[in-house]
C-alpha positions in Angstrom: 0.0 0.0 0.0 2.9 2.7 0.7 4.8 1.7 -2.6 1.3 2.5 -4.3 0.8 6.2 -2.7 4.1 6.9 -3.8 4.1 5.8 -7.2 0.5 7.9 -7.4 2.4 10.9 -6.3 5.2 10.7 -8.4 2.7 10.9 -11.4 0.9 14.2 -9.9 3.9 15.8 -9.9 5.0 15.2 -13.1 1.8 16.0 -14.9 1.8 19.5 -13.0 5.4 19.9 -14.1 4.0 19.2 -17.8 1.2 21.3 -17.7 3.6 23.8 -16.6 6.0 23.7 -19.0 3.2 23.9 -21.7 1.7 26.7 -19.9 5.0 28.4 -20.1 5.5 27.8 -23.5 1.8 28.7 -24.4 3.0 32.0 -23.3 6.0 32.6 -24.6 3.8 31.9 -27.8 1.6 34.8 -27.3 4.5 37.2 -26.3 6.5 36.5 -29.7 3.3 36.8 -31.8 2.8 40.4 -30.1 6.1 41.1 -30.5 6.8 40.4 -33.7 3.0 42.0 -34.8 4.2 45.1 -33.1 7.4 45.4 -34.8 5.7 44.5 -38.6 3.4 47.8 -37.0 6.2 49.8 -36.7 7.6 48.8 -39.5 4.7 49.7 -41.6 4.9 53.3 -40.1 8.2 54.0 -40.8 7.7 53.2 -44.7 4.8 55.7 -44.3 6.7 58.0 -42.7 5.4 58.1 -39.6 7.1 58.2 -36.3 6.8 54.2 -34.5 5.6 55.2 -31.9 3.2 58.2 -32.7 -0.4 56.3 -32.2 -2.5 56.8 -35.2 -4.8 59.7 -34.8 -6.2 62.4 -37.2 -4.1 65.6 -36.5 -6.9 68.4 -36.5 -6.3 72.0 -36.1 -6.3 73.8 -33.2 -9.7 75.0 -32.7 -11.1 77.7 -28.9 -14.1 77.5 -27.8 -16.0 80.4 -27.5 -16.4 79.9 -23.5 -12.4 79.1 -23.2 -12.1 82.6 -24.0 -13.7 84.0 -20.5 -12.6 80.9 -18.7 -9.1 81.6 -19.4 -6.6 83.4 -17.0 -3.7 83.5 -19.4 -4.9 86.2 -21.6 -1.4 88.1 -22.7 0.1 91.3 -21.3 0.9 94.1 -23.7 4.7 94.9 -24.1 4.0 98.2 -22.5 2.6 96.3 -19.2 5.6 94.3 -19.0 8.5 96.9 -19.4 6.2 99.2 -16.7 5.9 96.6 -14.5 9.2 95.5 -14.5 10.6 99.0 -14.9 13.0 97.9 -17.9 15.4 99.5 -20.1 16.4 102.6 -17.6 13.0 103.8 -18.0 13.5 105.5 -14.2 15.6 105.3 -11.6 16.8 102.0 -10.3 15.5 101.1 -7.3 19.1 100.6 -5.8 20.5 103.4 -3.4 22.7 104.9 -5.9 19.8 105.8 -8.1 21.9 104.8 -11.2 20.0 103.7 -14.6 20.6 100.3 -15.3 23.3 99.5 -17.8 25.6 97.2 -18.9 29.2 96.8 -17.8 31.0 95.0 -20.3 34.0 94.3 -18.1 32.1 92.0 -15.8 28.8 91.3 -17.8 26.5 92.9 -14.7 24.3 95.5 -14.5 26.5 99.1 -13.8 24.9 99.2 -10.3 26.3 95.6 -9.0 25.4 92.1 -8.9 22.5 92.5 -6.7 20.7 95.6 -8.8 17.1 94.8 -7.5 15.7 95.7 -10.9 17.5 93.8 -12.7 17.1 90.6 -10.4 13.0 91.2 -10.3 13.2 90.5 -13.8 15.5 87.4 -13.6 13.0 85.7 -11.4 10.5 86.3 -13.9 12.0 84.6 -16.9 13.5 81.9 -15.0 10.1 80.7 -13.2 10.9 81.5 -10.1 7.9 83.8 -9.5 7.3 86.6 -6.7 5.2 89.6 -6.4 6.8 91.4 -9.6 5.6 88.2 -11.9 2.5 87.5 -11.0 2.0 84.8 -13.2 2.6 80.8 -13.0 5.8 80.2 -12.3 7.4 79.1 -15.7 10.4 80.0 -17.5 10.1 82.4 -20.5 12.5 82.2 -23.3 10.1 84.9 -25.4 7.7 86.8 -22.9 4.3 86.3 -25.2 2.5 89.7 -25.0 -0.3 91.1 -27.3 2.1 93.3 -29.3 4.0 90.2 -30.6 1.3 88.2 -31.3 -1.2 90.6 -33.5 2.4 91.8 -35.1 2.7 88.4 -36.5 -0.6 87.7 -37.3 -0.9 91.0 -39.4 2.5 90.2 -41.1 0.1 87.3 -42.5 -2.8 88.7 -43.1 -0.6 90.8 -45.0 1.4 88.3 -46.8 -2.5 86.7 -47.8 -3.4 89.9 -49.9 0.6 90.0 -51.4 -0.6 86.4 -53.0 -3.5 87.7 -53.9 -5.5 84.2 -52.4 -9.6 83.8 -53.6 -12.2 83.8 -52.0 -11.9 80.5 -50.2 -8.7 81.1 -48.7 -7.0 78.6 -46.4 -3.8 80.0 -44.1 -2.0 77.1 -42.3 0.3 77.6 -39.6 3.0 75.0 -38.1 4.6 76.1 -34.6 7.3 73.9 -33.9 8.1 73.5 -30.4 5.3 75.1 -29.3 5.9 73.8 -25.1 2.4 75.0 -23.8 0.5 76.7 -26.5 0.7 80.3 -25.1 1.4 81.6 -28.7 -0.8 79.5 -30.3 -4.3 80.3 -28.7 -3.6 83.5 -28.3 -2.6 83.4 -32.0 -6.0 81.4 -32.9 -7.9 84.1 -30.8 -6.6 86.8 -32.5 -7.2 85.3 -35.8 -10.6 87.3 -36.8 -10.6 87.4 -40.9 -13.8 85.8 -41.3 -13.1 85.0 -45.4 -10.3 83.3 -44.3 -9.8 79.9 -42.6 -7.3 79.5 -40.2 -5.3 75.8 -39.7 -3.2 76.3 -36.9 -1.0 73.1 -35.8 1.1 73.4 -32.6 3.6 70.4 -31.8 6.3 69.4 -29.6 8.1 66.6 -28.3 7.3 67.3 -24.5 4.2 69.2 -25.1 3.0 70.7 -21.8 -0.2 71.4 -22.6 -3.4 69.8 -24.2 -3.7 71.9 -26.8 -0.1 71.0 -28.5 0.1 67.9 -30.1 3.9 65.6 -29.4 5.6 65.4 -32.8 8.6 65.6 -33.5 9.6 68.7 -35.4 11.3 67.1 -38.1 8.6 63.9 -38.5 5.8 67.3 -38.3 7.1 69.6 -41.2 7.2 66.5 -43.0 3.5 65.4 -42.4 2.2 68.6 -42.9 4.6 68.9 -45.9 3.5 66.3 -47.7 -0.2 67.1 -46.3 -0.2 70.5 -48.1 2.0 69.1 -51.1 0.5 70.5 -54.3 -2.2 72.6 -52.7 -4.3 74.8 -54.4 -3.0 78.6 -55.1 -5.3 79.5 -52.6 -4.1 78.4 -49.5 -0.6 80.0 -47.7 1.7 77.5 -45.6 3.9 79.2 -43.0 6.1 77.4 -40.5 7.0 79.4 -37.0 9.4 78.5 -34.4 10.1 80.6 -31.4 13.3 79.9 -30.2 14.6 77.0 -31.8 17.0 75.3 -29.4 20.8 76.3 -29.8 22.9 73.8 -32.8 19.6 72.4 -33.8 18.1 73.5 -37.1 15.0 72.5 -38.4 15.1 75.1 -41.1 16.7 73.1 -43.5 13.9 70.6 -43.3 11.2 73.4 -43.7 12.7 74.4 -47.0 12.8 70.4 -48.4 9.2 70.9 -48.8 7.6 72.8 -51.7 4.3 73.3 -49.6 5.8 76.7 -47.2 5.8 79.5 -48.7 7.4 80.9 -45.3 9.3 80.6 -41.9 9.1 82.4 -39.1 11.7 82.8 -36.6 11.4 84.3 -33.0 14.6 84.7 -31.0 17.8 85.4 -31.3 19.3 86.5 -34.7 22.4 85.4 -36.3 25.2 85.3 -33.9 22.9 84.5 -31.1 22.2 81.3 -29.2 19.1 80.2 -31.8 19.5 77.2 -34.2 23.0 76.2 -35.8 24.9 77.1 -39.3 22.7 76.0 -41.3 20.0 78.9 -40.1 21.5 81.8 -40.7 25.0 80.9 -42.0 26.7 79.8 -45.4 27.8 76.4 -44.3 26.1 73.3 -45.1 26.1 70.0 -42.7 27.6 67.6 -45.6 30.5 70.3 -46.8 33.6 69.2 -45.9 35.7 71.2 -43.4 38.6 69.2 -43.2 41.1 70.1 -45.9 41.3 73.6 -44.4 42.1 75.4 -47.5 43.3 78.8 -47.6 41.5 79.9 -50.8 38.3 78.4 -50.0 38.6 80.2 -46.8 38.4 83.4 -48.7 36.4 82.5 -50.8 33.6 82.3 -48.0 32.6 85.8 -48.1 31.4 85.5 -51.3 29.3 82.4 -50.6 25.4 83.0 -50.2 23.6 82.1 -46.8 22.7 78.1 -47.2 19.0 79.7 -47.2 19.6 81.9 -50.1 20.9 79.1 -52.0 18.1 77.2 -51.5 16.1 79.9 -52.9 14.5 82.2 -49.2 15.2 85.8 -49.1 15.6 86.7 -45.1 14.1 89.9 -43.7 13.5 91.0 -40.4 9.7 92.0 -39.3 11.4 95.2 -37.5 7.5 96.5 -36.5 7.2 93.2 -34.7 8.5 94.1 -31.2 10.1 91.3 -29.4 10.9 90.8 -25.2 12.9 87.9 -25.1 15.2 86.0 -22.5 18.4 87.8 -24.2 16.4 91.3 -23.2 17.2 92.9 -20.3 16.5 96.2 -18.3 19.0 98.4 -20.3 18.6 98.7 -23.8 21.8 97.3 -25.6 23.0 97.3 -29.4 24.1 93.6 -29.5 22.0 90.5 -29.9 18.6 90.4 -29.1 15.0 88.5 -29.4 13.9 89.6 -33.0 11.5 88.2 -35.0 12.5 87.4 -39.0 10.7 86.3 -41.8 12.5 83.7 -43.9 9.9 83.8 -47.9 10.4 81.7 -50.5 11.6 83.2 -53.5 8.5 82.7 -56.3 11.1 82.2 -59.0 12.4 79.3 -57.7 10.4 76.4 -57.3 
């Protein structure tokens, strides 16, 4: 009888072990299938053109509600508001004892009245998110303060450019904000819009977005979706791509003038020479060139040599009624490098 239970148990345990095993194997089964249907998904994308791991969604226009409009808090200052409130560019006296105007000293980079020139720290805070009684905002950094100034400047630099091209009556303007982070410019852009005889299709992206109103693209996969979108429109319909400042050594300009659908790029920020984009945005040199023979004539031969952006057939000019207050702005006015905003249009000979 003992020599029976045992022999009984023995088989137990090895059927559990083989259902196990199957079990197991079942589902490592099921894991490769997904797997491998996830990567042919991916792969499919990419032929497309589409980012892998973008989920597939219609990309609609940024539309605001009627009732968003009262409910929202953000609604811009003017430029005006801003350089009163924070008493900028030696507009009165500084509120430091020696009741000196704030200016630069370009021995050690400060402010003429010390390190710790109250006016010029107020507005430090501010841009850097920390906050206080001077801001009175949410505390976020600024790179370009957002007032009203800047944004109906830009929108009538396109309403504008819609009469130079002389659109019909169903005119269609799109706009493409690259790295848009929360979408301050582009509701208050969409708001501002008012032409009813023209439709407005404004598309905010960015990698990080921080708000629900900017979609996560990347810029690069985005100019080419709405490139190819917009390839071979009608005449009737205007394409502009905006950026506000466009992180330092990265350029997505290039990318932007690949595609025959923009007519335009707008940049907001710092000009040549400042700490916006890379070579390829303002200067002559292209990515591919190569730099490493170092010779002497083609080193003077470089003043001669168009912008890269001219060569591939945009004239540049800066929007100078546009009025910028950017991160590079401070509370003395200054002749160097600061936030501009410049118009990049495509030249209508060259297609």
């Amino acid at each position: 009888m003992p020599e029976k239970r045992t022999r009984k148990r023995t088989t137990d345990v090895t059927k559990e072990k083989r259902e196990d095993e199957e079990a197991k194997a079942s589902l490592l089964l099921q894991w490769r299938s997904f797997f491998e249907a996830k990567q042919h998904h991916h792969r499919r994308r990419k032929r497309c053109g589409l980012h892998p791991h973008w989920e597939e969604k219609e990309w609609k226009p940024l539309r605001i509600k009627s009732s968003e409009d009262e409910e929202d808090d953000e609604q811009l200052p003017s430029r005006e508001e801003i350089i009163s409130q924070f008493d900028l560019f030696g507009g009165s006296k500084c509120e430091d004892s020696s009741e000196r105007y704030c200016e630069i000293d370009f021995t050690t980079g400060t402010c003429a009245n010390g390190e710790k020139c109250e006016r010029c720290e107020r507005w430090k805070r501010f841009l850097d998110g920390v906050g206080g009684d001077a801001a009175k905002k949410k505390k976020k950094k600024h790179y370009e303060v957002f007032t009203r100034d800047l944004v109906r400047g830009v929108v009538q630099h396109v309403k504008e450019r819609c009469m130079e091209k002389e659109i019909g009556k169903t005119r269609v303007v799109v706009v493409l904000e690259l790295g848009a982070r929360d979408g301050t410019f582009a509701r208050a852009f969409v708001r501002e819009w008012t032409d009813e005889r023209t439709r407005l299709e404004y598309f905010a992206c960015d990698s990080a977005p921080k708000d629900a109103s900017v979609t996560k693209r990347d810029a690069s996969e985005a100019i080419r979706e709405i490139g190819k979108k917009y390839e071979g429109r009608d005449s009737d319909t205007l394409c502009i791509a905006l950026v506000s400042w466009m992180p330092f050594q990265i350029d997505w300009t290039r990318e932007i003038r690949k595609h025959a659908a923009f007519d335009e790029y707008i940049l907001i920020g710092e000009g040549e020479g400042g700490i916006c984009g890379s070579k390829q945005t303002f200067g002559r040199e292209d990515e591919s060139d190569d730099q490493s023979d170092g010779d002497d004539e083609k080193e003077g031969e470089e003043d001669d040599v168009p912008a890269l952006y001219e060569r591939e057939g945009f004239v540049m000019r800066e929007l100078e009624k546009v009025k910028n207050l950017g991160k590079s702005d401070t509370t003395y006015e200054r002749e160097g490098t600061h936030s501009k905003t410049i118009s990049f249009r495509r030249r209508v000979d060259i297609q």
